[in-house]
C-alpha positions as CSV (number, residue, x, y, z in Angstrom):
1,X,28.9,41.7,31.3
2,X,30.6,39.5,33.8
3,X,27.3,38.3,34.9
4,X,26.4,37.4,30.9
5,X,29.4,35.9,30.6
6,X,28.8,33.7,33.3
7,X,25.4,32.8,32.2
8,X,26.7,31.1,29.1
9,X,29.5,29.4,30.6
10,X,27.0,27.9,32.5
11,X,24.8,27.1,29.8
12,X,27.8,25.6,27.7
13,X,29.0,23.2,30.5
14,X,25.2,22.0,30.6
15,X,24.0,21.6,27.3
16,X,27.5,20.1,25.8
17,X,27.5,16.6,27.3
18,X,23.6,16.6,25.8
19,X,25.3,17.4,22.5
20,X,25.6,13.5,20.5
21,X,27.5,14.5,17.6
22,X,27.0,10.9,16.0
23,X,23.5,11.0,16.0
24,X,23.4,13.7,12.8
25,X,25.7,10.5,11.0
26,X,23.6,7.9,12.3
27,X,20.2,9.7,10.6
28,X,22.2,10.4,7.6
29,X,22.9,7.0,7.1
30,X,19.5,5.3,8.4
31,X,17.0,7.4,6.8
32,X,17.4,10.9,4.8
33,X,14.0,11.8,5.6
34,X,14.8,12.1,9.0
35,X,18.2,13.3,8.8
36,X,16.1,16.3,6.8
37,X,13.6,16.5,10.1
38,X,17.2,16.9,12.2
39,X,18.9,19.6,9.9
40,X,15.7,21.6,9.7
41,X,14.8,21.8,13.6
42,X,18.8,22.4,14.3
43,X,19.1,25.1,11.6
44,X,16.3,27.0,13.1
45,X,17.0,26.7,17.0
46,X,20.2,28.3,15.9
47,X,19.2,30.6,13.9
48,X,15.7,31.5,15.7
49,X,14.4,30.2,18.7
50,X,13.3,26.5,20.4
51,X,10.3,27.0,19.7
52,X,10.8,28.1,16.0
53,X,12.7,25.1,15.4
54,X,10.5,22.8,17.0
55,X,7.2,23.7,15.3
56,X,9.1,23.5,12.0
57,X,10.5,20.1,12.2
58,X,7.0,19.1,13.4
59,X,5.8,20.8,10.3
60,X,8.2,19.0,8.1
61,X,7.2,15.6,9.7
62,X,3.8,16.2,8.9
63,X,4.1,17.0,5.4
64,X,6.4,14.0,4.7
65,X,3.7,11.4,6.5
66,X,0.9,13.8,4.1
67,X,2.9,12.7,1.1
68,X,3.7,9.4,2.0
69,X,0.2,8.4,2.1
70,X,-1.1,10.5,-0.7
71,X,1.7,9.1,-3.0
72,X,2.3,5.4,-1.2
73,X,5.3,3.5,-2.0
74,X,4.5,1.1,-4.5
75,X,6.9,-1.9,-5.7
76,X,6.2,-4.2,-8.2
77,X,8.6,-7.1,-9.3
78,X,8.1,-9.5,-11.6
79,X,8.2,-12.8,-10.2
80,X,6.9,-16.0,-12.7
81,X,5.5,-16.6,-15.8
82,X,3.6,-13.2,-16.0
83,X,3.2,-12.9,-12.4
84,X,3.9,-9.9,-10.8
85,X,4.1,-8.4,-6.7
86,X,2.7,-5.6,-6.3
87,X,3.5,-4.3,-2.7
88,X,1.9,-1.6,-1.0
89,X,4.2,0.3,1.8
90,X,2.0,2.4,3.7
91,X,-1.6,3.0,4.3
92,X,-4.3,2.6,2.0
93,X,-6.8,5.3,1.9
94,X,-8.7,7.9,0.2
95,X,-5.3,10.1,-0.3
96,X,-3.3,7.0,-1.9
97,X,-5.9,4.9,-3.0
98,X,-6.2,6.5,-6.3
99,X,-2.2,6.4,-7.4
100,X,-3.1,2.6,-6.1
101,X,-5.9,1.7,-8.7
102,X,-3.9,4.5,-11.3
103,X,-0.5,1.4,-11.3
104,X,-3.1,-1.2,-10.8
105,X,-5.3,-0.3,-13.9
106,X,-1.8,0.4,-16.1
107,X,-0.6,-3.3,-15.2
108,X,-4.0,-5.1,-16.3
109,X,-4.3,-2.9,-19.2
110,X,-0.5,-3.4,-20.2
111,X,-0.1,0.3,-20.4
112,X,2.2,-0.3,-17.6
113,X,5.1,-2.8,-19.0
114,X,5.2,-1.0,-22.5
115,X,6.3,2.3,-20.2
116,X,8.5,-0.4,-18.5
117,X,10.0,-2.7,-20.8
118,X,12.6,-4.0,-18.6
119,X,10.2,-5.1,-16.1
120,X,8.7,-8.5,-17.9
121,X,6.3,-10.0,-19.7
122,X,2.5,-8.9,-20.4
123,X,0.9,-9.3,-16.7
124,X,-1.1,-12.3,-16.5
125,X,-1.8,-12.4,-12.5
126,X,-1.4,-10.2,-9.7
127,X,-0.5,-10.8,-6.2
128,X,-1.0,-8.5,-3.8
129,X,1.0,-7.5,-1.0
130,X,-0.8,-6.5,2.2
131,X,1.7,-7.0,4.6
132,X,2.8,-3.3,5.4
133,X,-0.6,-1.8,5.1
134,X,-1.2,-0.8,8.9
135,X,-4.3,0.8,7.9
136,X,-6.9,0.5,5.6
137,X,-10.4,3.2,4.9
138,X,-13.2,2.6,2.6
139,X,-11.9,3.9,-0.1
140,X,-9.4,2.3,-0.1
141,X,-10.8,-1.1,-0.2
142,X,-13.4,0.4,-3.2
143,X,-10.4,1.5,-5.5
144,X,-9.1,-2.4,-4.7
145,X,-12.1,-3.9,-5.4
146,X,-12.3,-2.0,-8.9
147,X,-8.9,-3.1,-10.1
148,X,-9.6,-6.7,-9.4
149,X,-13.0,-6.5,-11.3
150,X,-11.2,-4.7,-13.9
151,X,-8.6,-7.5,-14.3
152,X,-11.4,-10.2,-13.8
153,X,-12.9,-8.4,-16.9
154,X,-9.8,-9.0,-18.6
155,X,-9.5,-13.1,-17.7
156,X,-6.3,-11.8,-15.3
157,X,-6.3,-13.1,-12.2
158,X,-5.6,-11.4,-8.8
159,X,-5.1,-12.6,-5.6
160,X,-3.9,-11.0,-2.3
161,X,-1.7,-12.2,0.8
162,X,-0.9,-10.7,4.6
163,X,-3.8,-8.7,5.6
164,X,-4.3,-7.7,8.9
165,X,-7.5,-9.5,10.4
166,X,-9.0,-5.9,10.9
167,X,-8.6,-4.8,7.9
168,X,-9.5,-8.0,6.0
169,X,-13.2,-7.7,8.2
170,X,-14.0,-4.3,6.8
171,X,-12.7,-5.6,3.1
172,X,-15.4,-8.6,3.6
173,X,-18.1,-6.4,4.7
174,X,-17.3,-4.3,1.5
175,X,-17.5,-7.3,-0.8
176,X,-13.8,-7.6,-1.9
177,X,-13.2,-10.9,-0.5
178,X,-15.8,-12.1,-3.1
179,X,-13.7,-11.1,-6.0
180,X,-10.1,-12.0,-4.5
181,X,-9.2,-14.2,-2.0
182,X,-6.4,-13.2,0.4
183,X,-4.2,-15.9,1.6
184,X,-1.5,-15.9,4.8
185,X,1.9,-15.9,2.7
186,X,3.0,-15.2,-1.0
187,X,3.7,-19.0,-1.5
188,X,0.3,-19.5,-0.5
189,X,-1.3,-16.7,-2.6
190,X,1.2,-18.5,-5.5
191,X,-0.6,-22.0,-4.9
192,X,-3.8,-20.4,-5.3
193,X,-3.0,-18.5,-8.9
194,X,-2.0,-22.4,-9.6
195,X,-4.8,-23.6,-8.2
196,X,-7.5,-21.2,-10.2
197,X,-5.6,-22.0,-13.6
198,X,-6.6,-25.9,-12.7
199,X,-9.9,-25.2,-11.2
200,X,-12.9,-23.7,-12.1
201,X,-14.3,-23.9,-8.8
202,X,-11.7,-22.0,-7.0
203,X,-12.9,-18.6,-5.0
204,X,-10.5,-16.6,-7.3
205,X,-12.0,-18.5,-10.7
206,X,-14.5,-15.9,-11.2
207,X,-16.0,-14.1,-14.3
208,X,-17.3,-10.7,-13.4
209,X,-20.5,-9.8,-15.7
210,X,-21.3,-6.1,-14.5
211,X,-20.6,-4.3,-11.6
212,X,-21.8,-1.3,-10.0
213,X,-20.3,-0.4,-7.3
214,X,-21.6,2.0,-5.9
215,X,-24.3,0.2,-4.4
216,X,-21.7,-2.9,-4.0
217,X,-23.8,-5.2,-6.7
218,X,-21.2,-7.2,-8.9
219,X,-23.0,-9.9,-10.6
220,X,-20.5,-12.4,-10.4
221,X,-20.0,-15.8,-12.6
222,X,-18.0,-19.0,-11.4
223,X,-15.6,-20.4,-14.1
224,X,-17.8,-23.0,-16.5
225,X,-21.2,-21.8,-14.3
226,X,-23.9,-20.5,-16.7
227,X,-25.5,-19.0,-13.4
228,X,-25.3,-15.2,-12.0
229,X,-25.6,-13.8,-9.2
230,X,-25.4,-10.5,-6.9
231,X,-22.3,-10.1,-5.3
232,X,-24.0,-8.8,-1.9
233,X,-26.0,-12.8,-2.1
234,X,-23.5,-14.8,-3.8
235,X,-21.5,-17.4,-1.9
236,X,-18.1,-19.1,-2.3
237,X,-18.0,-22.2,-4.3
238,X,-17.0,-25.2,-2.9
239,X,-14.2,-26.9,-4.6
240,X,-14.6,-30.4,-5.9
């Protein structure tokens, strides 16, 4: 007993000045999520072992990462005239990318605002935000690529700012810089919605005739051009 005893006196004097009482406060008031990761692997140490406690938290992180890219954080805002951000906060792939094309289709097809009201007026133009998507997969850049042919369908115009220069090679290579261009900042991607409602030769000024894209053909139509062409051959007109 006096042996025990002496064990966890020990054990007290060495663990307590690792003990930081504010850092339960400071999660709490950072991020929730990983004040929840803290509570969980402290609840079990105590009531179970390191190890227990540890593999749970882990568990926990992994499931909130899991959810956060199968249900992304998506913000829109309405910005001008009918113009509305749509931000993307996370990665986009194959376990988000739907939910991405689900908001996407509802804003072109004005399903969207009338479940909204208080967010604007009928979408007329989209812009994109890329600039917290770390990572992005094929499909991904597919479900993308069939909301802005959808909204090209529908005369609205979408354009895209702030991709990462990886990210913006694979979306070339799968023909989505053909139907939307991406531009460095949102003023910039703003100047080119102006742009395309001046210009007929403007990348965005596009008219999409029929897609399939599965095999990446969209037979795509410049603004005032009575030509077609395949998506996979056509090239970027050159502006007056």
């Amino acid at each position: 007993a006096v042996v025990s005893t002496q064990s966890t006196g020990v054990i007290i004097v060495a663990v307590y000045p690792m003990i930081d009482f504010r850092k339960p406060w400071y999660f709490w008031t950072v991020s929730k999520k990983e004040f929840l990761v803290w509570a969980v692997c402290f609840v079990l140490i105590l009531a179970f072992t390191i190890e227990i406690g540890i593999i749970a938290a882990i568990a926990v992180e992994i499931a909130m990462l899991m959810g956060r890219n199968m249900w992304p954080i998506i913000k829109i805002q309405h910005l001008q005239d009918g113009t509305y951000l749509f931000k993307i906060d996370g990665a986009l792939w194959y376990l988000g990318a739907f939910t991405v094309k689900e908001k996407m289709s509802a804003m072109i097809n004005g399903t969207y605002n009338k479940d909204n009201p208080k967010l604007g007026p009928k979408v007329n133009a989209i812009v994109i935000d890329f600039t917290t998507v770390s990572f992005a997969d094929t499909t991904g850049l597919d479900k993308i690529t069939e909301a802005v042919v959808l909204g090209a369908k529908k005369e609205l115009r979408v354009v895209g700012y702030g991709m990462l220069d990886r990210i913006k090679k694979s979306a070339a290579q799968q023909g989505l810089l053909k139907v939307m261009a991406i531009e460095n900042s949102r003023a910039d991607a703003l100047q080119s919605l102006e742009y395309v409602s001046d210009s007929s030769s403007h990348p965005g000024g596009i008219t999409i005739e029929s897609s399939n894209l599965v095999t990446n053909e969209i037979r795509v139509r410049g603004s005032g051009s009575n030509s077609y062409q395949p998506l996979s051959h056509a090239s970027t007109p050159e502006a007056d």
